[in-house]
PyMOL CGO cylinders between C-alpha atoms (Angstrom):
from pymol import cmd
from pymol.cgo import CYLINDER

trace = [
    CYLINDER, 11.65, -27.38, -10.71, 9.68, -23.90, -10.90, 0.3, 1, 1, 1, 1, 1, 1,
    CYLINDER, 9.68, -23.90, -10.90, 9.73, -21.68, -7.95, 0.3, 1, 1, 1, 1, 1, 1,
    CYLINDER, 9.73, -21.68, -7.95, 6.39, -20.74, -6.77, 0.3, 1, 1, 1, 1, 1, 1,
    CYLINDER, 6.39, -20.74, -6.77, 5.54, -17.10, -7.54, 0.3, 1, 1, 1, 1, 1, 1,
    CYLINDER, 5.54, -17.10, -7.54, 3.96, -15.26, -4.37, 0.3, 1, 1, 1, 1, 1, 1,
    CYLINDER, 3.96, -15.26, -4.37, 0.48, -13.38, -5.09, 0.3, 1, 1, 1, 1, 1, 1,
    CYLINDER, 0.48, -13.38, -5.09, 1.03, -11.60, -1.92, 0.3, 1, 1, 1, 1, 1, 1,
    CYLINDER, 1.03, -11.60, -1.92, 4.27, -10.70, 0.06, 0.3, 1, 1, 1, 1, 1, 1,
    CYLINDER, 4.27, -10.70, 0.06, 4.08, -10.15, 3.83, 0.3, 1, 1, 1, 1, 1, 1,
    CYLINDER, 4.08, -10.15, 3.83, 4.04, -6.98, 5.44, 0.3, 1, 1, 1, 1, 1, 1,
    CYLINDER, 4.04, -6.98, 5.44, 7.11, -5.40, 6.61, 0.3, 1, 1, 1, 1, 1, 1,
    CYLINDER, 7.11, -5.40, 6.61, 5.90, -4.07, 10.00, 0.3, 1, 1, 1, 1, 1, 1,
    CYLINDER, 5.90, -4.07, 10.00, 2.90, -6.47, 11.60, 0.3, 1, 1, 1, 1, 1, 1,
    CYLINDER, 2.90, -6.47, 11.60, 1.48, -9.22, 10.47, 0.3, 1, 1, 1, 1, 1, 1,
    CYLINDER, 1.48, -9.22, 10.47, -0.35, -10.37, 7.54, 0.3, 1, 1, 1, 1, 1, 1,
    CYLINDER, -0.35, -10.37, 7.54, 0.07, -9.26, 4.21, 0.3, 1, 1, 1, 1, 1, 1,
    CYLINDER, 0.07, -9.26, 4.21, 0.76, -6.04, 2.14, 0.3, 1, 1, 1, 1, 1, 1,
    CYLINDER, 0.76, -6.04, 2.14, 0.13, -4.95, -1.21, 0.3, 1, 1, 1, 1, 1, 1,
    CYLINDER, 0.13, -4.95, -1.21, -0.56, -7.57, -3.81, 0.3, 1, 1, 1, 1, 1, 1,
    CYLINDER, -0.56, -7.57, -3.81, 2.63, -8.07, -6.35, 0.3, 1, 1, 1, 1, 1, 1,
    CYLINDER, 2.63, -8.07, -6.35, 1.16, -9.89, -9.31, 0.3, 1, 1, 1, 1, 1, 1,
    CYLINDER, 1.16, -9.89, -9.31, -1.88, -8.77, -11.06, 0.3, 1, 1, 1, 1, 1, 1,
    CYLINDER, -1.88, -8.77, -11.06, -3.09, -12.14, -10.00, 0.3, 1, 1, 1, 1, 1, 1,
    CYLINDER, -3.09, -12.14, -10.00, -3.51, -10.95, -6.44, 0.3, 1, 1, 1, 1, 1, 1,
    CYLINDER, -3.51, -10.95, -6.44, -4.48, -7.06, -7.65, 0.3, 1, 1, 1, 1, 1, 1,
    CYLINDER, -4.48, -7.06, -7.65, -7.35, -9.01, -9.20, 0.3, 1, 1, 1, 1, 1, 1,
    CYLINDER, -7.35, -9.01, -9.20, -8.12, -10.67, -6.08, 0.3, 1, 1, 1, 1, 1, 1,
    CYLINDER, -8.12, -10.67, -6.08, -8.43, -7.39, -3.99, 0.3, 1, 1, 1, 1, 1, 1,
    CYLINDER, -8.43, -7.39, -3.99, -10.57, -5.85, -6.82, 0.3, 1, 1, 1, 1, 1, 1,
    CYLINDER, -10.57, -5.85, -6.82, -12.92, -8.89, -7.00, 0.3, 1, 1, 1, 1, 1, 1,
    CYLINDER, -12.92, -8.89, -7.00, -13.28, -8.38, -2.82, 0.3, 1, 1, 1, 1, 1, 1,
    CYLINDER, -13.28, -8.38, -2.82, -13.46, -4.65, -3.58, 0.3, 1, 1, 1, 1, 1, 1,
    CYLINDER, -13.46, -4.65, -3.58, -16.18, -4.94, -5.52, 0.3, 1, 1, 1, 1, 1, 1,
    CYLINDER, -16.18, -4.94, -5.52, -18.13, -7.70, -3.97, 0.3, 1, 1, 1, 1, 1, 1,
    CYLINDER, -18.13, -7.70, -3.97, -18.01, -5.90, -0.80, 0.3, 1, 1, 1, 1, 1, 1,
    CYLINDER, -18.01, -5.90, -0.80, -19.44, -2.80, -2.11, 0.3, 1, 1, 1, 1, 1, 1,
    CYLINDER, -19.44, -2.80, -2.11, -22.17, -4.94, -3.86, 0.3, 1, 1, 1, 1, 1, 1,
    CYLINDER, -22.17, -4.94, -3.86, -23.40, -6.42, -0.57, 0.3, 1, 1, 1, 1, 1, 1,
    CYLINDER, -23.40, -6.42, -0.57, -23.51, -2.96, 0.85, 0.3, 1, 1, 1, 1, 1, 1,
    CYLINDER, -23.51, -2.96, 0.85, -25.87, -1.97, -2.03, 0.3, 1, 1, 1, 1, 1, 1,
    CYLINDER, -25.87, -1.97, -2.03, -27.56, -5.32, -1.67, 0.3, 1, 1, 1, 1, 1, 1,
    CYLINDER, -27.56, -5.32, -1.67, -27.82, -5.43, 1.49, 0.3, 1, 1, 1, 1, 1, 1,
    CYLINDER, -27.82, -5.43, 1.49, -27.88, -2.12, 3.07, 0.3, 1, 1, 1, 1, 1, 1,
    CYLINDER, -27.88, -2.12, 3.07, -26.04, -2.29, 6.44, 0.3, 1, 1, 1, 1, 1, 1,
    CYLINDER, -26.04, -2.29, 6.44, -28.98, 0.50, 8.40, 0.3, 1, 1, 1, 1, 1, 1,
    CYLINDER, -28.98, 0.50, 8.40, -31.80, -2.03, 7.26, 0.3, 1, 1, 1, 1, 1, 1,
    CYLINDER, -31.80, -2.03, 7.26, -29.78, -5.91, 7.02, 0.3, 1, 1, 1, 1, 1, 1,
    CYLINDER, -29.78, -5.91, 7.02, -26.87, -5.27, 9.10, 0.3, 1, 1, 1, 1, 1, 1,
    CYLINDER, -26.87, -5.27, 9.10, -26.42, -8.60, 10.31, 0.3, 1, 1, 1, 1, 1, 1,
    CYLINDER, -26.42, -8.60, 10.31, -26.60, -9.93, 6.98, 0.3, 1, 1, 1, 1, 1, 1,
    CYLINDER, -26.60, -9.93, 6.98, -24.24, -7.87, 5.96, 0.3, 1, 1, 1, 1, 1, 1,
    CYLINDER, -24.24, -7.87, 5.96, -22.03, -7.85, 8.62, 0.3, 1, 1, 1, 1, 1, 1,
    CYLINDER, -22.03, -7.85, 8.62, -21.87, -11.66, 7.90, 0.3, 1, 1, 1, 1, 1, 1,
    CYLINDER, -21.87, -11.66, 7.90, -21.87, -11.61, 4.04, 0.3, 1, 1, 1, 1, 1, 1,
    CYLINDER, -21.87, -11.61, 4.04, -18.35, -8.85, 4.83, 0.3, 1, 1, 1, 1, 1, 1,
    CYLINDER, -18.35, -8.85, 4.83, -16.82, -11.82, 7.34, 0.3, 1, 1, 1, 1, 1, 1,
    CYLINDER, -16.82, -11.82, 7.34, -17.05, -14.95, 4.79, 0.3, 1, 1, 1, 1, 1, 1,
    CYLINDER, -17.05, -14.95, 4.79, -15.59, -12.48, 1.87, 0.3, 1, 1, 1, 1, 1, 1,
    CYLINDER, -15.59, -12.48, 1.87, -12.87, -11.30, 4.37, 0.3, 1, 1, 1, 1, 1, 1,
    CYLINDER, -12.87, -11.30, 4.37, -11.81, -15.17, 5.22, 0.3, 1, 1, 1, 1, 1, 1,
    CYLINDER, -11.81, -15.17, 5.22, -12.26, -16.45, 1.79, 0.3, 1, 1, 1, 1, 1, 1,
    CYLINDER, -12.26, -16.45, 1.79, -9.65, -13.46, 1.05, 0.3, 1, 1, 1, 1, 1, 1,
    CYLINDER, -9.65, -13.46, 1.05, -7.56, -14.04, 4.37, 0.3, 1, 1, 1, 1, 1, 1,
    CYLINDER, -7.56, -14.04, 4.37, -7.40, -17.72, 3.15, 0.3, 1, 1, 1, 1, 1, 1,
    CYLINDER, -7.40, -17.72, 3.15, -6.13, -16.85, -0.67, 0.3, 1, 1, 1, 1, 1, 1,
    CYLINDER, -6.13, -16.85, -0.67, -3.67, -14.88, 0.67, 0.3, 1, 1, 1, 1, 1, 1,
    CYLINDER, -3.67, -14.88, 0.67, -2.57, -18.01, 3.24, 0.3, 1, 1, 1, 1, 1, 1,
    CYLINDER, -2.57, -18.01, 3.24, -2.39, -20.16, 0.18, 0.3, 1, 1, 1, 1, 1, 1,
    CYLINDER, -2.39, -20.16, 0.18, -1.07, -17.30, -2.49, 0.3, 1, 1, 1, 1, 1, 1,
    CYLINDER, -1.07, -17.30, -2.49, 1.42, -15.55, -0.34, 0.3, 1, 1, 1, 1, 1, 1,
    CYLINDER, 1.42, -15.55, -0.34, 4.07, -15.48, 1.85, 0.3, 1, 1, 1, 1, 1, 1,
    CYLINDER, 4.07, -15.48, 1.85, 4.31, -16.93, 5.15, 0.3, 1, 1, 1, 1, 1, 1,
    CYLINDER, 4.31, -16.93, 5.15, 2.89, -13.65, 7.23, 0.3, 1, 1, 1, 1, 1, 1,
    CYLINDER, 2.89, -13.65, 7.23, 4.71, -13.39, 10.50, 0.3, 1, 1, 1, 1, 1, 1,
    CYLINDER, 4.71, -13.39, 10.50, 5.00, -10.89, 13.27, 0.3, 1, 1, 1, 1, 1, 1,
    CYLINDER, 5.00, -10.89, 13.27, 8.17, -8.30, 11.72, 0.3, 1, 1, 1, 1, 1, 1,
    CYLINDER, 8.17, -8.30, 11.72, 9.92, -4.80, 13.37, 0.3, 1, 1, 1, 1, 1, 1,
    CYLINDER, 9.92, -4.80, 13.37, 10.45, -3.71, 10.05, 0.3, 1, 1, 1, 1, 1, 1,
    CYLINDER, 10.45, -3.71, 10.05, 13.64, -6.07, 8.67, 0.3, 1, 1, 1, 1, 1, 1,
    CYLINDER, 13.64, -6.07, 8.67, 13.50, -9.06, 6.78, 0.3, 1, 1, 1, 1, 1, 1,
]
cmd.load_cgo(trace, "trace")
């Protein structure tokens, strides 16, 4: 049985997750990089702020929810593991 390679370790004070350690999940934070920065020139937040403001929130939970699925469990930490 192959063990499951994590996209995304947690982070080691809070919760959620740190930087990505495959190039799998680099290329996830580039792809939501970049799509956020289109939908700012798309949709420029002074003149469609709530559209953008909303297009920012499902980008942000589509990337909250590959890192549920792709990464470790997050947790509340002090700092140890």
């Amino acid at each position: 049985m192959t063990e499951r390679v994590l996209w995304f370790k947690a982070r080691r004070y809070g919760w959620g997750w740190g930087p990505a350690t495959t190039w799998q999940g680099w290329l996830v934070y580039g792809v939501y990089a970049a799509l956020a920065a289109l939908s700012a020139v798309l949709l420029p937040p002074p003149t469609h702020g709530p559209a953008f403001v909303a297009t920012l929130a499902v980008l942000t939970a589509v990337l909250i929810g590959v890192c549920a699925t792709q990464g470790e469990r997050p947790g509340w930490r002090w700092g140890g593991h």
